[in-house]
Backbone as JSON Lines, residues from 0, in Angstrom:
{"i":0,"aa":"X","n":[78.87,131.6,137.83],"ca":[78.2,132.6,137.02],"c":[79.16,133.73,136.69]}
{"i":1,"aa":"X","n":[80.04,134.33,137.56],"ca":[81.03,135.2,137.93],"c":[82.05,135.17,136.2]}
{"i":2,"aa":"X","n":[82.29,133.4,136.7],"ca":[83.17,132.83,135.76],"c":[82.88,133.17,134.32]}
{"i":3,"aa":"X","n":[81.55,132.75,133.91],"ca":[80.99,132.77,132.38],"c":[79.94,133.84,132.16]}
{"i":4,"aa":"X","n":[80.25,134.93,132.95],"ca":[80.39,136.2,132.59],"c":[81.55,136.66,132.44]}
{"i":5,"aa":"X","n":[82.76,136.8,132.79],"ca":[84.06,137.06,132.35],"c":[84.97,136.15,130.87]}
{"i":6,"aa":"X","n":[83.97,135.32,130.69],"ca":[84.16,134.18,129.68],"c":[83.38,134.68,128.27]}
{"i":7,"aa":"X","n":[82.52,135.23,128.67],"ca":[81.45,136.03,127.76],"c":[81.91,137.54,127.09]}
{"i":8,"aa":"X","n":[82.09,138.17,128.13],"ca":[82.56,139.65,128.0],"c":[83.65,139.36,127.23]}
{"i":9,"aa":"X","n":[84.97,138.69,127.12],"ca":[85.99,138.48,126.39],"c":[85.32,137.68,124.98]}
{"i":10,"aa":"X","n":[84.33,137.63,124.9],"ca":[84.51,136.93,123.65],"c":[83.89,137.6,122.36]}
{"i":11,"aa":"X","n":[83.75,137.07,121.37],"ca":[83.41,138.49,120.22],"c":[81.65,137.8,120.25]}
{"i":12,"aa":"X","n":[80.34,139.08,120.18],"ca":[79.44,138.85,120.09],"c":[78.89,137.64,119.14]}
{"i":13,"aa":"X","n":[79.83,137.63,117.53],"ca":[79.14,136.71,117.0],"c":[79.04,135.32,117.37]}
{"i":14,"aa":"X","n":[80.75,134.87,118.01],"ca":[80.74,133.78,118.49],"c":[79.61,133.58,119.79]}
{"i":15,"aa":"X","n":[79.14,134.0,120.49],"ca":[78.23,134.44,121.48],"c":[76.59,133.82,120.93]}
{"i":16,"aa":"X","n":[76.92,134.26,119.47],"ca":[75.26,134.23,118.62],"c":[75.23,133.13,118.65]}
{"i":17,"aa":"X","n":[76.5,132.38,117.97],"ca":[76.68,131.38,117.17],"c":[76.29,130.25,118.54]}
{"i":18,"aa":"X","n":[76.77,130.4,119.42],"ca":[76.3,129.62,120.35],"c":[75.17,129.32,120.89]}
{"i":19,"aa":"X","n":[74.59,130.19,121.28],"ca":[73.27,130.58,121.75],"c":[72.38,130.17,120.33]}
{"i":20,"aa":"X","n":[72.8,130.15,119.23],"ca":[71.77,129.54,118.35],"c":[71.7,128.12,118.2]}
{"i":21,"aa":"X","n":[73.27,127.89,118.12],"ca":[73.48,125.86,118.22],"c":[72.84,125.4,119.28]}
{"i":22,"aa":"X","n":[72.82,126.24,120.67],"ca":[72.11,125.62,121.83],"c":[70.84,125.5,121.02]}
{"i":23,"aa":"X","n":[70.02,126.86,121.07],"ca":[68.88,126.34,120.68],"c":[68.31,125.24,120.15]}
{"i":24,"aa":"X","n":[69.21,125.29,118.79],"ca":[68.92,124.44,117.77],"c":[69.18,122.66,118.26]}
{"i":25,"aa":"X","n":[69.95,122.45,118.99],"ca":[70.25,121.38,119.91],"c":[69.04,120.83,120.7]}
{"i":26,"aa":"X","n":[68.61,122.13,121.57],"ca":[67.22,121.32,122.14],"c":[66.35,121.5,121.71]}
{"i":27,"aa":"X","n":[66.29,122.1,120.34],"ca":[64.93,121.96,119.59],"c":[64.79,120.4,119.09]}
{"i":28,"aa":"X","n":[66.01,119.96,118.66],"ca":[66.06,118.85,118.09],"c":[65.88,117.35,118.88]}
{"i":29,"aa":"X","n":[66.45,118.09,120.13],"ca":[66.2,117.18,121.45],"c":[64.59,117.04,122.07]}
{"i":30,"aa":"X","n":[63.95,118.08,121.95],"ca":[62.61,118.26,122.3],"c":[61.62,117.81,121.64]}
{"i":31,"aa":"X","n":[62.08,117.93,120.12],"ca":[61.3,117.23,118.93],"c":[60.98,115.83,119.09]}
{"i":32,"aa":"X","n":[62.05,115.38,119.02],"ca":[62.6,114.01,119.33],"c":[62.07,112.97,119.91]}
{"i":33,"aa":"X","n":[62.2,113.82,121.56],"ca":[61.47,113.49,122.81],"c":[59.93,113.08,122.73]}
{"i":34,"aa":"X","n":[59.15,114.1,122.42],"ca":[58.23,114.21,121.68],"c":[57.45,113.38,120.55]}
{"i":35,"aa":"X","n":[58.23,113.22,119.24],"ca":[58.24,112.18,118.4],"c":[57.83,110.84,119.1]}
{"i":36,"aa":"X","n":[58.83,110.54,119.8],"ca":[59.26,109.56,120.6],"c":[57.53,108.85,121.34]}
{"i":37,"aa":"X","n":[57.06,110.03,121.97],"ca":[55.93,109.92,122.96],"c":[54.42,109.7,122.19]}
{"i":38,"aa":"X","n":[54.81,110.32,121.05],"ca":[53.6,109.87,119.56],"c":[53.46,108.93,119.32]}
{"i":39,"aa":"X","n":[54.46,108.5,118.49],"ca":[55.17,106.98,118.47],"c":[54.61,106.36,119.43]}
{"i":40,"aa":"X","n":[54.94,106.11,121.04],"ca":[54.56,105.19,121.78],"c":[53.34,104.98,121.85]}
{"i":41,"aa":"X","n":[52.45,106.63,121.85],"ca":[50.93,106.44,122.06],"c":[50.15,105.95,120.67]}
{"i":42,"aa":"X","n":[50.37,106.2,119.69],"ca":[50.17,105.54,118.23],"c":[50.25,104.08,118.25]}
{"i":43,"aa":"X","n":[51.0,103.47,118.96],"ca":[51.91,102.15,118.8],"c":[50.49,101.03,120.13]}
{"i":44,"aa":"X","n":[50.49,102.17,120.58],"ca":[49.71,101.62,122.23],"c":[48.41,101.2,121.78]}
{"i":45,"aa":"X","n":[47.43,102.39,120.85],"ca":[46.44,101.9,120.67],"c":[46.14,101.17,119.48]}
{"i":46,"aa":"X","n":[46.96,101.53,118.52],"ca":[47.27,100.42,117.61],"c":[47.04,98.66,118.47]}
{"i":47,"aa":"X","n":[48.13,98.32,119.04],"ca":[48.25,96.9,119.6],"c":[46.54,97.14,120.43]}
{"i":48,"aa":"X","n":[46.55,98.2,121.26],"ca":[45.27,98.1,122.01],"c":[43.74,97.49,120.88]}
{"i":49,"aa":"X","n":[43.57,98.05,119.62],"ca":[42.84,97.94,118.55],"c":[42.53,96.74,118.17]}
{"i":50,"aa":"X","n":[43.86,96.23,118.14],"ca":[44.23,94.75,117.9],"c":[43.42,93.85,118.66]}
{"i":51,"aa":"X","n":[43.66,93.73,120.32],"ca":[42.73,93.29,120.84],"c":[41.64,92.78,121.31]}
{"i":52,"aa":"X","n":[41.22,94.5,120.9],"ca":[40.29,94.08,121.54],"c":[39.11,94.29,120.11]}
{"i":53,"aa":"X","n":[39.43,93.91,119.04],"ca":[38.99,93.58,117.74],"c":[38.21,92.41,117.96]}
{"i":54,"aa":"X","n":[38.65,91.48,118.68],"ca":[38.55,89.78,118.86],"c":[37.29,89.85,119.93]}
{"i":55,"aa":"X","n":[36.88,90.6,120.78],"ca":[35.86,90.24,121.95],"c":[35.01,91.17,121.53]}
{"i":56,"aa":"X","n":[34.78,91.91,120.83],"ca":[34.01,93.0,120.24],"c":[33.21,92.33,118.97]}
{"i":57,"aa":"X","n":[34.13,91.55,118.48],"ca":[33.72,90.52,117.17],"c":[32.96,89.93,117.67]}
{"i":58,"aa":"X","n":[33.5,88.93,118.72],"ca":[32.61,88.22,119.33],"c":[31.37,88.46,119.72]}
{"i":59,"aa":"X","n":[31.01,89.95,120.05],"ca":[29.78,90.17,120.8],"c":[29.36,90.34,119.7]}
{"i":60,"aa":"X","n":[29.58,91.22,118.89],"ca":[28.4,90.75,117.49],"c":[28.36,89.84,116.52]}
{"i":61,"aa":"X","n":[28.74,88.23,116.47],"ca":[28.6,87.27,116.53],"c":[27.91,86.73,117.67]}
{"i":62,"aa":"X","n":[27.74,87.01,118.86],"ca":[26.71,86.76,119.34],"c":[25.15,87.17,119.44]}
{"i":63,"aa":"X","n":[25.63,88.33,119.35],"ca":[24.23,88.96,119.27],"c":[22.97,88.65,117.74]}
{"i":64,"aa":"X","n":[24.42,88.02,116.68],"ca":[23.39,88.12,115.43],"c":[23.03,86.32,115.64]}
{"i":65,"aa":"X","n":[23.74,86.06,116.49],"ca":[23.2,84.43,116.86],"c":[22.07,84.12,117.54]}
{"i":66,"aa":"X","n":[21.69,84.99,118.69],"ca":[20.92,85.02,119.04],"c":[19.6,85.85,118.48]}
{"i":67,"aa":"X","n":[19.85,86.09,117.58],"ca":[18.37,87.13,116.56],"c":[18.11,85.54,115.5]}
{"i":68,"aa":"X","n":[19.37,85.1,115.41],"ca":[19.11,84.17,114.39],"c":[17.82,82.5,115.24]}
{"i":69,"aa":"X","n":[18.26,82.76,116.25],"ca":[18.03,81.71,117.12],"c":[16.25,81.8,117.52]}
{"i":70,"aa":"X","n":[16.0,83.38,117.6],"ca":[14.71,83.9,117.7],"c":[13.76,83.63,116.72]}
{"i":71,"aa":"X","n":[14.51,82.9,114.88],"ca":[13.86,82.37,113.68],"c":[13.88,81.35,114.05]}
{"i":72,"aa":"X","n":[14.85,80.7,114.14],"ca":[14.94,79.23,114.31],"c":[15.87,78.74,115.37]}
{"i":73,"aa":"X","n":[14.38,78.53,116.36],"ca":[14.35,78.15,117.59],"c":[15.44,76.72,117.87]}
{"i":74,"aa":"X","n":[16.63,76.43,118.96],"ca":[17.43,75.56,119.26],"c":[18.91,75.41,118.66]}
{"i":75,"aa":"X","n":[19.08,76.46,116.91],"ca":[19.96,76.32,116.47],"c":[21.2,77.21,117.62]}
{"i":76,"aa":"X","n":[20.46,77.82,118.37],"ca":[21.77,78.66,119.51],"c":[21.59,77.98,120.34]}
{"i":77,"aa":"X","n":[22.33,77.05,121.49],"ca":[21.81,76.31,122.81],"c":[22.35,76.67,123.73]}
{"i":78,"aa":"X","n":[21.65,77.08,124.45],"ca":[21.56,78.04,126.29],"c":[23.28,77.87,126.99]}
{"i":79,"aa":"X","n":[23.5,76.42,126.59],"ca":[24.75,76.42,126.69],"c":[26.1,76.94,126.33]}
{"i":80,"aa":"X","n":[25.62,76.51,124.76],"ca":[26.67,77.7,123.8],"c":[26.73,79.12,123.73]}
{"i":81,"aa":"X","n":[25.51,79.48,124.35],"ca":[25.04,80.86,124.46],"c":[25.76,81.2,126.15]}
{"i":82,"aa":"X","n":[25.83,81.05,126.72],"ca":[26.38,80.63,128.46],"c":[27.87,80.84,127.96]}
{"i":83,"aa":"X","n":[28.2,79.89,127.06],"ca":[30.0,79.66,127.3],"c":[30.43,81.31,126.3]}
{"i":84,"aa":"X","n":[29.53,81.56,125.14],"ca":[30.11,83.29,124.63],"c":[30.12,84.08,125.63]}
{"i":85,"aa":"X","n":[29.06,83.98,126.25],"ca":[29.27,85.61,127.41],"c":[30.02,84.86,128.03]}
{"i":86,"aa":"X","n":[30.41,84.39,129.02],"ca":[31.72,83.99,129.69],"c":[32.8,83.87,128.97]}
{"i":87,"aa":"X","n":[32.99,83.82,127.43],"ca":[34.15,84.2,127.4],"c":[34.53,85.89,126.41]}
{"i":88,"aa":"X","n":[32.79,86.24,125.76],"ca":[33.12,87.9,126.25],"c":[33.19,88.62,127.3]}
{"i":89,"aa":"X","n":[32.99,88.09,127.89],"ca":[33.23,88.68,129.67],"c":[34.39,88.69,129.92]}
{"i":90,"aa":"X","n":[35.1,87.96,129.77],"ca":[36.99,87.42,130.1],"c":[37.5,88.78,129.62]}
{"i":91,"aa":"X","n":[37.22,88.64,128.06],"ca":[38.32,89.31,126.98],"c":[37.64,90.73,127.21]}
{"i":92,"aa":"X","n":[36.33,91.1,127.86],"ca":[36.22,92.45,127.89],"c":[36.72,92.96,129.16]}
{"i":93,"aa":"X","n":[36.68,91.87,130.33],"ca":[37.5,92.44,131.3],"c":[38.72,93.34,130.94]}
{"i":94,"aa":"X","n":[39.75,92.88,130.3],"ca":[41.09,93.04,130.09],"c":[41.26,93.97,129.17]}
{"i":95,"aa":"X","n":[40.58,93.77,128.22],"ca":[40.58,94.54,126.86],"c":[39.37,95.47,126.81]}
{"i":96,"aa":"X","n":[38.01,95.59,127.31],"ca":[37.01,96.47,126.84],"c":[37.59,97.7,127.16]}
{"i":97,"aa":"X","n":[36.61,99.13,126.72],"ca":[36.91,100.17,127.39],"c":[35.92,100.49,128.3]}
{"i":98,"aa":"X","n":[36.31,101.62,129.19],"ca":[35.37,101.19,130.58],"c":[34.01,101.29,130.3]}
{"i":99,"aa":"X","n":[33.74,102.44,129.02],"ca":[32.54,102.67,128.52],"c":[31.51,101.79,128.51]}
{"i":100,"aa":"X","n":[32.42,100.87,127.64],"ca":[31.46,99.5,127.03],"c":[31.49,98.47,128.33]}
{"i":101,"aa":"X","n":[32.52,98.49,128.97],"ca":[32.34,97.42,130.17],"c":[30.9,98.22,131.25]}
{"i":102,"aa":"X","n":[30.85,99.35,131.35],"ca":[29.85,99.54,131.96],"c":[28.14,99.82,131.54]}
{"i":103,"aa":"X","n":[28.2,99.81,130.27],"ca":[27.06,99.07,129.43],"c":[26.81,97.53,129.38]}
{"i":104,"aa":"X","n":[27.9,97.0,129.23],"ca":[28.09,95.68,129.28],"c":[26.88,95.0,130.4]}
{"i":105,"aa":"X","n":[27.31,96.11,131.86],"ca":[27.2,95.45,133.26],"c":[25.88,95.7,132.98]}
{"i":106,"aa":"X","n":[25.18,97.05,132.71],"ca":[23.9,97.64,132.82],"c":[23.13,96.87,131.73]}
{"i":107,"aa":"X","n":[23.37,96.0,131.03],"ca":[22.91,94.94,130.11],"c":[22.43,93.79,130.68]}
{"i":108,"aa":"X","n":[23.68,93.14,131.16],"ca":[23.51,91.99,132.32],"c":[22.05,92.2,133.39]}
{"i":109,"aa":"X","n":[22.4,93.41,133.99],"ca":[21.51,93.81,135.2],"c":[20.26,93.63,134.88]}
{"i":110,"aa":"X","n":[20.09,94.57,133.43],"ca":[18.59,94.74,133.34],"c":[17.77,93.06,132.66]}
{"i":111,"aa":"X","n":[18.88,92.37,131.78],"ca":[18.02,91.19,131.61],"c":[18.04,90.16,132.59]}
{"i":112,"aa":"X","n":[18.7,90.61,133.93],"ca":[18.56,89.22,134.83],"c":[16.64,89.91,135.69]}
{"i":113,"aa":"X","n":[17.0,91.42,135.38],"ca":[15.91,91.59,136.61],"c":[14.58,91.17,136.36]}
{"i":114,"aa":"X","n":[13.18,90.94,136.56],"ca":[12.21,91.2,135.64],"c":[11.85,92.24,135.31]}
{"i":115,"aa":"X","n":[11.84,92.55,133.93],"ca":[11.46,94.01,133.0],"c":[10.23,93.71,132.6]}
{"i":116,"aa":"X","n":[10.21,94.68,132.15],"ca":[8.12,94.54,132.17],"c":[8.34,95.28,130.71]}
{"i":117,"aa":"X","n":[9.17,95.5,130.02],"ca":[9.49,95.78,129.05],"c":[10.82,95.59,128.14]}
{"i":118,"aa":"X","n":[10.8,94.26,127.15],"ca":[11.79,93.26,126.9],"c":[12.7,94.37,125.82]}
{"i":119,"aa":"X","n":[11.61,95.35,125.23],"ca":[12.49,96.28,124.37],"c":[13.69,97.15,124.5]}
{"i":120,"aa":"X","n":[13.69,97.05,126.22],"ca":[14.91,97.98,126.5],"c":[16.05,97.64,126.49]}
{"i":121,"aa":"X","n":[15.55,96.02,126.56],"ca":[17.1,94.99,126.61],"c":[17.64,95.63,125.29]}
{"i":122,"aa":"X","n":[16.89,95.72,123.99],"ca":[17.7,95.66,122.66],"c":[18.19,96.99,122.52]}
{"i":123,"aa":"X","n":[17.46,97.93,123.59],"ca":[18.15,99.14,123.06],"c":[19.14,99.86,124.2]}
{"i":124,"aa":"X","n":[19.17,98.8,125.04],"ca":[20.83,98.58,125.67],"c":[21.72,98.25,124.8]}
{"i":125,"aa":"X","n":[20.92,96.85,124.57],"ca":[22.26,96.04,123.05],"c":[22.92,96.77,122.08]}
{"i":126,"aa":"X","n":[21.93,98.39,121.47],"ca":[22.13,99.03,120.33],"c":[23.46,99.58,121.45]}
{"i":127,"aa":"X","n":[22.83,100.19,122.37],"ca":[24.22,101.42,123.04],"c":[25.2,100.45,123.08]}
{"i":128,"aa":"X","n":[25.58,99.47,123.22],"ca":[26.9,98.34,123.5],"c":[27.77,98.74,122.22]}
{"i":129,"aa":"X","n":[26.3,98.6,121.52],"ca":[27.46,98.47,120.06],"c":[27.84,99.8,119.6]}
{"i":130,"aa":"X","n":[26.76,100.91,120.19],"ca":[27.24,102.15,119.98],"c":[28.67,102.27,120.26]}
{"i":131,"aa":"X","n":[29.07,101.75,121.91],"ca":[29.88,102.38,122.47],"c":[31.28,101.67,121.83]}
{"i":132,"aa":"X","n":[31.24,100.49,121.28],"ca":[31.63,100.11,120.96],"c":[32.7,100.28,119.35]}
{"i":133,"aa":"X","n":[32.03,100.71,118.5],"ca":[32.01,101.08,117.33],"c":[32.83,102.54,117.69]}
{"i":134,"aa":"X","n":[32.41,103.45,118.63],"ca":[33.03,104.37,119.36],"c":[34.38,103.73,120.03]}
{"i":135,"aa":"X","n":[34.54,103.34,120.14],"ca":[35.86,102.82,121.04],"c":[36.85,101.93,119.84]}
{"i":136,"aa":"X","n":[36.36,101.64,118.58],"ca":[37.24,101.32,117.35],"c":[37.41,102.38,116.56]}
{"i":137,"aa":"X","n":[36.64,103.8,117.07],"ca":[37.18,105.02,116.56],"c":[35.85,105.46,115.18]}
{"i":138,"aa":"X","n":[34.9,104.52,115.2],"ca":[33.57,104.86,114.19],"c":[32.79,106.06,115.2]}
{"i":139,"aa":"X","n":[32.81,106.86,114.46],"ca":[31.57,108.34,114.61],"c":[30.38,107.77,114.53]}
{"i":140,"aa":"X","n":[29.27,108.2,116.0],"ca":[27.95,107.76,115.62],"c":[27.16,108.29,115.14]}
{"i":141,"aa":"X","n":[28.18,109.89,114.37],"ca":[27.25,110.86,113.15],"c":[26.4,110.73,112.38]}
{"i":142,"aa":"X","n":[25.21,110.59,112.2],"ca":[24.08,109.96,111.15],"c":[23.95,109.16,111.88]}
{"i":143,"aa":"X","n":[23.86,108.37,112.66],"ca":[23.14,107.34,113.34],"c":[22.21,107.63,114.74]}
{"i":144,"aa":"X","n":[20.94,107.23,114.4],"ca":[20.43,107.64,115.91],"c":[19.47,106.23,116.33]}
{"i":145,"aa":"X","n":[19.07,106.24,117.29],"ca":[18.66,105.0,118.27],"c":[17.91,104.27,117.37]}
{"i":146,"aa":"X","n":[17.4,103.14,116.66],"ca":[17.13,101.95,116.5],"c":[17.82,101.75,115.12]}
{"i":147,"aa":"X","n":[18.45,102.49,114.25],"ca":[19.47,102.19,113.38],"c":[19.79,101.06,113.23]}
{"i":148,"aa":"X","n":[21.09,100.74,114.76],"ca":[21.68,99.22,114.37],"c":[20.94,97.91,114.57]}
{"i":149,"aa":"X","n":[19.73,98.58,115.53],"ca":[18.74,97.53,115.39],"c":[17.86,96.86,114.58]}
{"i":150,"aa":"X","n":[17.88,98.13,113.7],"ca":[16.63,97.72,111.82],"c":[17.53,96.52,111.84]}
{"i":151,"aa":"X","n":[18.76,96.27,111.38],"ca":[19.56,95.06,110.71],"c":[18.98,94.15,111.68]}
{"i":152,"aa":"X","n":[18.57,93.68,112.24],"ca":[18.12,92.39,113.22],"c":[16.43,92.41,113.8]}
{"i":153,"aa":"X","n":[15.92,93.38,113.52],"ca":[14.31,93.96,114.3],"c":[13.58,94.5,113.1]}
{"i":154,"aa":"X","n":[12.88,94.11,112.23],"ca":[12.12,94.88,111.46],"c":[11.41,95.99,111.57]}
{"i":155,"aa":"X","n":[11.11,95.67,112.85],"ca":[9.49,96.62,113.15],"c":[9.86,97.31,113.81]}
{"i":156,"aa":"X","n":[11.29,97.4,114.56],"ca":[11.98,98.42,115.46],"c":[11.11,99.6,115.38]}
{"i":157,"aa":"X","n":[11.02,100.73,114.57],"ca":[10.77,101.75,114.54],"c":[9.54,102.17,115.38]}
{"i":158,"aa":"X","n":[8.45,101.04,115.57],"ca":[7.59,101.15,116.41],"c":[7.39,101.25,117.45]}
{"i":159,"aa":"X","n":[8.88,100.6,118.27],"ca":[9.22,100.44,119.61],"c":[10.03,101.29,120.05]}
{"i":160,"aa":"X","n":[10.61,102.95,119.46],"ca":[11.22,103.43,119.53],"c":[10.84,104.56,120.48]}
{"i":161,"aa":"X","n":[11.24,105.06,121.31],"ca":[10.35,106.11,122.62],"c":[9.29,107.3,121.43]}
{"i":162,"aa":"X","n":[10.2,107.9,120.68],"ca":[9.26,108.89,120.3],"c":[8.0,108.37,119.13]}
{"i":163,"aa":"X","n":[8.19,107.06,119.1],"ca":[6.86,106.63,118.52],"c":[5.85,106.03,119.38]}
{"i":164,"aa":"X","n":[5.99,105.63,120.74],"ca":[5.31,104.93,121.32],"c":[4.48,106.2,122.11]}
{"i":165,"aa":"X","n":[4.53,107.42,121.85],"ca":[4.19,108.22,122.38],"c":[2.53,109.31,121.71]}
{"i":166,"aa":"X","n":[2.99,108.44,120.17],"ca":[1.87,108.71,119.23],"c":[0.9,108.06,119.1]}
């Protein structure tokens, strides 16, 4: 320190500036950079992440409109084929869901294995899946409120909705 204070004092202030500004300007450029750098990676991350998990998210609503379809016309979905989708949305959401939707996922499972004494809640689990879902590909659920994604598959939804069943 001794040293480059006696290194300093001898030298003319501007050269002094001139330095002290190139430093700056050095790790500004270095910091930027760095930075840049860490955007980039996280941009890049959920990008490929997007990618993903595009494919098991698809899947669940291809399943779900299979099974509404199956509710018209009874046998065209078979218990089996219906068995082998969730086992293999189950796989790809392991790895790829976000925890959100994996833990809707579970609370889905739960409630249609238990006996419910009310089959409507299953669908408006199903709606939050896809809520959370649609949320996790980065869609706002602004303007949308609870039996929405269900009209497209439930006609009469609106009837089964809490604040109507109350009238």
């Amino acid at each position: 320190i001794d040293r480059l204070n006696q290194v300093a004092s001898n030298m003319d202030a501007v050269v002094i500036v001139a330095l002290i500004t190139g430093s700056v300007s050095i790790l500004g450029v270095v910091i930027s950079s760095v930075v840049s750098k860490i955007i980039e990676y996280r941009q890049n991350t959920k990008r490929y992440l997007y990618g993903k998990k595009e494919e098991p998210y698809s899947e669940f609503i291809e399943m779900v409109y299979k099974i509404q379809r199956n509710a018209k016309e009874p046998q065209k979905y078979a218990e089996k084929e219906m068995l082998d989708d969730i086992l293999s949305f189950s796989k790809k959401l392991t790895l790829w869901g976000s925890n959100k939707v994996i833990k809707k996922w579970l609370a889905f499972r739960k409630m249609s294995q238990a006996e419910n004494k009310n089959p409507t809640d299953n669908l408006f689990i199903l709606e939050d899946i896809i809520f959370e879902i649609r949320k996790d590909m980065g869609q706002k659920k602004s303007g949308l409120k609870q039996g929405d994604i269900l009209a497209f598959f439930v006609n009469d939804i609106r009837e089964y909705l809490p604040e109507n069943k109350k009238k």
